[in-house]
N, C-alpha and C positions, 0 to 999 in steps of 0.2 A: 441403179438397176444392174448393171455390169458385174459389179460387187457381187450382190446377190443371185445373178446366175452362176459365178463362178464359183462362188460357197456351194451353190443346189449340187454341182456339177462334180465336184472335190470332195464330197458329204455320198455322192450317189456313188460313185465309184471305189471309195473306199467301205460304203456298205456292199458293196455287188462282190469285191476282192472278199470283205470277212465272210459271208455266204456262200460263194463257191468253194472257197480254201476252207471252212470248214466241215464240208462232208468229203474231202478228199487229202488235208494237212490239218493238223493241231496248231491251227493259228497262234498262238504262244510261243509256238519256234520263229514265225516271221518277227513275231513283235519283239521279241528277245536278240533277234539281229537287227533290227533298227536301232536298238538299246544298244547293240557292242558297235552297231557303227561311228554309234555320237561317243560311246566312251572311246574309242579309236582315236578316232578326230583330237577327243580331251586331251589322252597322253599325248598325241603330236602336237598339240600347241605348247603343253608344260616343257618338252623336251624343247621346240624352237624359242622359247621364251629364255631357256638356260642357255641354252647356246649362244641369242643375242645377249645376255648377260655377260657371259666368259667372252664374247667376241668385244665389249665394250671397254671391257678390263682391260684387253689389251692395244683395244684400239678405242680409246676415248671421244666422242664426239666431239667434235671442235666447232665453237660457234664461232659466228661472222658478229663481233661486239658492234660493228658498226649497223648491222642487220637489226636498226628501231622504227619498225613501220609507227606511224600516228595510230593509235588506237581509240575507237568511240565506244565505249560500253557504255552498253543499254539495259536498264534497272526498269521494267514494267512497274506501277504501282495500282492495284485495284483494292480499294481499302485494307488500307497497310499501314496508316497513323501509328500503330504501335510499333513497327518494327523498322519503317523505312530509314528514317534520321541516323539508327545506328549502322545500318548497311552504310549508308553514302556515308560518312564518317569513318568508316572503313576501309570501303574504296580509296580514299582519299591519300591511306596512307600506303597505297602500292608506289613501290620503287622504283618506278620507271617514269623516263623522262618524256613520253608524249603521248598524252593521252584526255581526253575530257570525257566527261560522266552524262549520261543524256538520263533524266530522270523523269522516268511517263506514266502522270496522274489516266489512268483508264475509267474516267467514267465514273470514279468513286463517290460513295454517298457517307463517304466520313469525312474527318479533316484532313484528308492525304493530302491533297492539293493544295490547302493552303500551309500543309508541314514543307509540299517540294515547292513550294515559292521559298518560304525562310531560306533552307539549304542551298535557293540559285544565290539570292542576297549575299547569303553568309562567305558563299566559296568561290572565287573565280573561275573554277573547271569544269563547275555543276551547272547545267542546262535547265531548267524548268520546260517541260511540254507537257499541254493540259489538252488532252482530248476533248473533243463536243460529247455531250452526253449523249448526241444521236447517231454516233460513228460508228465504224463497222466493228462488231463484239470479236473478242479471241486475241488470246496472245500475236499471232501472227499477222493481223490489222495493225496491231499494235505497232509492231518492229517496222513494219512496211512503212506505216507514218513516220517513224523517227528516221529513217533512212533518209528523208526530204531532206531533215538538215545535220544530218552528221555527215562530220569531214573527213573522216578514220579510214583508211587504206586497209583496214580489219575492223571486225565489228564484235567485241565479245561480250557476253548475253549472263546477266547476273540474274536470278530471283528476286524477289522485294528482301529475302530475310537471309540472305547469301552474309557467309563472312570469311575472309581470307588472307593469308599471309604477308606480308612485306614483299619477298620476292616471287611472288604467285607467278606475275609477268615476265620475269626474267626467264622462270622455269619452260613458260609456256611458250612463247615466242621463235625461238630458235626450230620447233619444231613445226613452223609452218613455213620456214622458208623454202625449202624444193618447190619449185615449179610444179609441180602434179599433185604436192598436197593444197586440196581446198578448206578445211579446217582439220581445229585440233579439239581434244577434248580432255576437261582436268578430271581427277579421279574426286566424286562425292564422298562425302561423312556425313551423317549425322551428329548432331553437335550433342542433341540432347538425349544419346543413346542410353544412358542410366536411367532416364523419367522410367520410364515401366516397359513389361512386355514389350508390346507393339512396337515401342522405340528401339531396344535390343533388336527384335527379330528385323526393324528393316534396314538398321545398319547395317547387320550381319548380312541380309538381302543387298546390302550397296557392296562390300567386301568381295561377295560372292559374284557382283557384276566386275567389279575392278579385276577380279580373275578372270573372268574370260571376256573380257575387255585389251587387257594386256594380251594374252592368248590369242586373241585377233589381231592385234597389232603385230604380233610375231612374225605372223606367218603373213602380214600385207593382207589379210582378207577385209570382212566389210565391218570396219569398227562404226559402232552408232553413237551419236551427239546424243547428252543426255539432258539440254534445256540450260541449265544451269550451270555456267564456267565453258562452255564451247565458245572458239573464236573460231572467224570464217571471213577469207581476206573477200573482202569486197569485189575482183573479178569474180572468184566462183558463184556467188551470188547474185550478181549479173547475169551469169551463164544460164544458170536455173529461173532466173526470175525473179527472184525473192521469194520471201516465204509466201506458203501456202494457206490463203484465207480459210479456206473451206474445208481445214482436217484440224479435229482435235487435238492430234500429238505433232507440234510445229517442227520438233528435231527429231524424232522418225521420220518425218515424211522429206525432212531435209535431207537427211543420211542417205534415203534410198533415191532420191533424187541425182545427187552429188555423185553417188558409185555410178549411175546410166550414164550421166556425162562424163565419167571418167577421171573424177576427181579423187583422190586418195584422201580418207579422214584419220588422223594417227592419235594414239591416246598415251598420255603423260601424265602418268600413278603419283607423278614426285610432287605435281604441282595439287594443292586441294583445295578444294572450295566446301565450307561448311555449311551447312542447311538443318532448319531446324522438322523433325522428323514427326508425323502426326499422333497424337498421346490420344486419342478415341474412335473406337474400330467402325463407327459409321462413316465418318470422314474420309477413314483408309481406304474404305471398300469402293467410295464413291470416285477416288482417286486412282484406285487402280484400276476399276471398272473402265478410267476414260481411257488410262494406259494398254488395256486389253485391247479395248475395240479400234485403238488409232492403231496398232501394233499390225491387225489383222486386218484392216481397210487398206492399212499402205500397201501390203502384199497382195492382195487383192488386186487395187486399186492399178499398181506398176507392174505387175506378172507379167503381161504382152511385155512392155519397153525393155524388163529387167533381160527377158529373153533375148529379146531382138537387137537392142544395144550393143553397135560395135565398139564404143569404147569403153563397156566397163569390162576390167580384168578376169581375168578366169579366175584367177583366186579370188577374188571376191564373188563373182558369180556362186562358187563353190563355197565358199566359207556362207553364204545367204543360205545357199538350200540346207545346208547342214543344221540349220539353226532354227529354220522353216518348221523340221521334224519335231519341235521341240513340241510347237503346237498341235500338230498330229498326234502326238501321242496320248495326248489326255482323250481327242475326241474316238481314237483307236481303245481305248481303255473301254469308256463308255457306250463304246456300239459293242462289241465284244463282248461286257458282262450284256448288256439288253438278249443278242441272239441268244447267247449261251441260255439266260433264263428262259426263252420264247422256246426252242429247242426242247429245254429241258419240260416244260408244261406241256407241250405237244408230245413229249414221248409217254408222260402218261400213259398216252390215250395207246400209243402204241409202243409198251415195253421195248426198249434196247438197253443197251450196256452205258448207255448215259444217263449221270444217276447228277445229283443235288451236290452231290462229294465233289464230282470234275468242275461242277459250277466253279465251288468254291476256290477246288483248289489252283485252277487254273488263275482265279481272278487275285487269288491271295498272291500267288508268282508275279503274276504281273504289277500288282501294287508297292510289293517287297523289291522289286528290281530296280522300280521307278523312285521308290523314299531310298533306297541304299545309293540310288547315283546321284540322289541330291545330297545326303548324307556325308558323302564322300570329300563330293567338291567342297560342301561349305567348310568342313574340316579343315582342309588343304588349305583352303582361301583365308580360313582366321588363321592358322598357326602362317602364314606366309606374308601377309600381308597387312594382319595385326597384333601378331606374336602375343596371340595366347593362349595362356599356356594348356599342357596335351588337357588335364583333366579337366578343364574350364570349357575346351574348344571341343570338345566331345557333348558334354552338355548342351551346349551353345546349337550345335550343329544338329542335333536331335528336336533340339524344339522348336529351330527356324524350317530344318525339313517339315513337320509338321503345321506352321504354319503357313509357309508354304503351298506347301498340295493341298491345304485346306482353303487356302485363298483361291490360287489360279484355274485350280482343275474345275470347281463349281462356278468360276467366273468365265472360263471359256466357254463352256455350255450357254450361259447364259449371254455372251456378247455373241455368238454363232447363230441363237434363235434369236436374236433383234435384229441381226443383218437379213436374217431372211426373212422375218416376218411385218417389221416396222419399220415406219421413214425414217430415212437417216435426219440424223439431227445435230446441233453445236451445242448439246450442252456439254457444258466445260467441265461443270464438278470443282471448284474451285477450291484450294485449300483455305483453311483461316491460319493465318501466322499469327504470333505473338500471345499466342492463349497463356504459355507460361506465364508471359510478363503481366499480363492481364491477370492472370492468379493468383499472381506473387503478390501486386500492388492492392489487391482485394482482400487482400489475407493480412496485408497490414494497414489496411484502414479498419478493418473489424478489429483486430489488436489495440489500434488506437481512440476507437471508439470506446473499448471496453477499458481502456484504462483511464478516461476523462468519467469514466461512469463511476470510475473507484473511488477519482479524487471528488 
């Protein structure tokens, strides 16, 4: 209920601001300074980002080799038969010398559980934890139970269909040691970025976070755990509680947790963890849908503590609200064309100088500012961070703006009226992994079929 007053409250006021400022300002000048503000913000991270670059050059971070906390990574499984075995067989071969695998059958109605029995068998490091089929649902139930019996002075958190490098750990580690960071976070890929569209556009969408991800880290503000490849030492997870049973997105709601108590989260581009990216746009929307509304519940949900918290940092404080606006602006787009049209129908009735043209033209500015600053970024983000090349990364960055603002702007709308109109709820949205594999082996059992029919 909280939530929902606060959305009435944020929704009322920023209609009362575009009502009043529009018979006395052309509200397209305010909203075009909310727009140079975040591009502002943008260059000052790019410029702190080089800085800490050319600063590193010369002064190279020096890790503490002796600095090997025990590590327990924890592999959730909720039917994942296709894909788990090669994850933990993955895991297996990280180069680091302390660490065990906690792998958690959730409640599956496939043979996961009896795939993560084989793998305890098979491997001395690998854990078998088999949930009751009538335990608390959600990732974060999940991690919460495994917590009982992991030993790890750090806890890092893989997907079922995670896959990652030799020295993934080596990379990541060193960067949790200061005392005031509470975790770290590796930079995502999609593995299977070539499948089609949808695969391209949310690589190039992961890219585009690895930028202002880095960018946040530059400047110490409030870098967010993305689920997948975050480790988190075991005090600050204490400090908070453990995860959060009752919110959909477990590493949002951890992030913004972590910053009110004052923990610093630092992000590490070099290290990567691969994940396999969803190949059918109903699946996508259903996954992003749950990323929207956890995204805007946590803000919600910690707006008083974020506020009133004496130990989170001002840069962080400030790097939060910066990023806040991002949201704003789609529902600012949207109320703006509504008046403008309502305006325009009532002048009708009473002729003025406001005509169908200002509709347009106002709303075309506005939509032109908002795809040219997606535009921009995602450009920068591929040629910077996966060097390709100008005429590829121009392409690339045209059709992910587009899909893009076709995703998020019509999915805010839509997770902003179910906050205030319907009970909240946990559905997950869960993705399905291992479809390729699943297509692939389907494809050659029809093959083989058809060639027993020949002979």
């Amino acid at each position: 209920m909280r939530e929902r007053i606060l959305l009435f409250i944020i929704l009322s006021l920023l209609s009362v601001f575009l009502y009043v400022f529009q018979n006395h300002v052309d509200t397209t000048v305010g909203f075009l300074i909310l727009c140079a503000t975040m591009v502002t913000y943008g260059l000052y991270s790019i410029a702190a980002t080089k800085y800490q670059k050319r600063k590193l050059k010369k002064h190279p971070l020096i890790i503490n080799e002796s600095y090997k906390p025990f590590i327990s990574i924890m592999i959730p499984a909720h039917n994942e038969e296709y894909v788990i075995a090669n994850t933990v067989e993955n895991v297996l071969e990280i180069d680091y010398p302390n660490f065990e695998i906690i792998v958690i059958d959730d409640r599956s109605t496939d043979n996961t559980a009896d795939a993560v029995r084989k793998l305890e068998a098979k491997h001395e490091k690998v854990i078998a934890f088999i949930r009751n089929k009538d335990a608390f649902p959600g990732k974060s139930a999940v991690l919460n139970d495994a917590m009982n019996i992991a030993k790890g002075d750090a806890i890092l958190v893989f997907d079922a269909d995670a896959t990652v490098e030799p020295d993934f750990l080596n990379k990541l580690v060193p960067h949790l040691e200061p005392a005031d960071v509470g975790a770290v976070q590796a930079r995502k890929i999609i593995r299977n970025k070539d499948f089609n569209f949808l695969t391209r556009c949310q690589n190039n969408e992961y890219t585009l976070d690895t930028h202002f991800q880095t960018g946040r880290d530059a400047v110490k503000g409030a870098v967010e755990l993305r689920g997948n490849g975050e480790l988190i030492k075991r005090e600050a997870l204490k400090d908070i509680g453990g995860w959060n049973n009752y919110t959909i997105t477990d590493d949002l709601d951890m992030s913004t947790r972590l910053h009110i108590k004052g923990w610093d989260i630092r992000f590490c581009p070099e290290a990567c963890v691969y994940e396999e990216g969803i190949i059918y746009l109903f699946p996508l929307f259903r996954q992003r849908r749950r990323w929207m509304e956890g995204t805007i519940r946590r803000y919600l949900e910690y707006f008083g503590e974020a506020i009133s918290s004496k130990k989170m940092s001002l840069r962080a404080r400030l790097d939060m609200a910066i990023y806040i606006t991002q949201f704003i602006m789609p529902l600012w787009f949207m109320l703006e064309l509504v008046f403008r049209i309502v305006r325009y129908v009532t002048d009708k009735i009473c002729p003025t100088v406001y005509s169908l043209h200002n509709v347009i033209w106002s709303s075309l500015t506005i939509a032109s500012v908002v795809g040219l600053g997606f535009f921009l970024a995602i450009r920068y983000a591929l040629r910077r961070y996966d060097f390709v090349p100008r005429l590829s990364a121009l392409k690339q960055a045209f059709e992910t703006t587009v899909y893009m603002l076709t995703i998020w702007f019509p999915m805010e709308l839509f997770i902003c009226g179910k906050i205030l109109f319907r009970k909240k709820d946990m559905n997950w949205g869960k993705t399905t992994h291992g479809l390729i594999q699943e297509e692939e082996s389907q494809r050659q059992e029809l093959l083989q079929e058809k060639e027993l029919q020949k002979v």
